[in-house]
N, C-alpha and C positions, 0 to 999 in steps of 0.2 A: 504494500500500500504506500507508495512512492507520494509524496507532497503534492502536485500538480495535480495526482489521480483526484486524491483527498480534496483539495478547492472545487473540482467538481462536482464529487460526490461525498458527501461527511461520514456518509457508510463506509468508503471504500469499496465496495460490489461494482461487480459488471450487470447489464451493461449502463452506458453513461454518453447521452447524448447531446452535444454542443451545437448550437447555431449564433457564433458571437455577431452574426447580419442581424440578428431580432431578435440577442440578449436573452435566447432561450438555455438554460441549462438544466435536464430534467433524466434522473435513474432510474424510475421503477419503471421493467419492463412494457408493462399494459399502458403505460404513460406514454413510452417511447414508439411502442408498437400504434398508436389511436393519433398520435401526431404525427407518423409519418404516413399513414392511410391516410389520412384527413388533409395533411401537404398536397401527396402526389396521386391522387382521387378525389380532387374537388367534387368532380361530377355526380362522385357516386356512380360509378357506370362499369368497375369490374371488380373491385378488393373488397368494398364493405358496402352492406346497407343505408340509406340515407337518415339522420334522427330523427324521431318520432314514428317510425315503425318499428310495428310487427317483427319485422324478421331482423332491423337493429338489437332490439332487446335479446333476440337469439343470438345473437353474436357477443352480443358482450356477455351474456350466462358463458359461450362458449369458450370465446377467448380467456375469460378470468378461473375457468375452472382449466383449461390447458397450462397457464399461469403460476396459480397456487396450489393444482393438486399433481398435473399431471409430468410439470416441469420437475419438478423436487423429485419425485420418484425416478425419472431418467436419470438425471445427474447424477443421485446417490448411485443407481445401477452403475452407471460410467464409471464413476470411479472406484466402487467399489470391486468390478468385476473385469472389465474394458479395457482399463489402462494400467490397473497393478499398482495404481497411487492411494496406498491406504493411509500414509499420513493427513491425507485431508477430507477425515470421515468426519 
């Protein structure tokens, strides 16, 4: 957890996303993942549903349970089994 990481993020966790053009600096995942669909799919016309729908609210049940349930359990898989890195259980 190197200083520079740390200004960005006071966690120190990945991932950690900068846009110093409009003084965005924001870490958690579902944050980083809903502003860059929301950047580069104004339209709403391939990545995500538009707000105020139906099939919006599906996605963020989906997205946040991929996030908080289904993320955690790969990783610890990875490294526990994957990569042979068991100092960082």
């Amino acid at each position: 957890k190197k200083p520079d990481h740390l200004k960005r993020n006071p966690m120190g966790t990945c991932p950690a996303f900068v846009d110093s053009d409009r003084n965005i600096c924001i870490w958690e995942s579902g944050a980083v993942l809903t502003h860059l669909l929301e950047e580069h799919d104004r339209e709403y016309s391939n990545l995500h549903p538009p707000p105020g729908s139906s099939d919006r609210a599906k996605f963020l049940h989906i997205q946040q349970f991929i996030i908080a349930t289904v993320y955690p359990f790969v990783a610890k898989l990875y490294i526990q089994t994957l990569s042979g890195d068991r100092d960082n259980e």
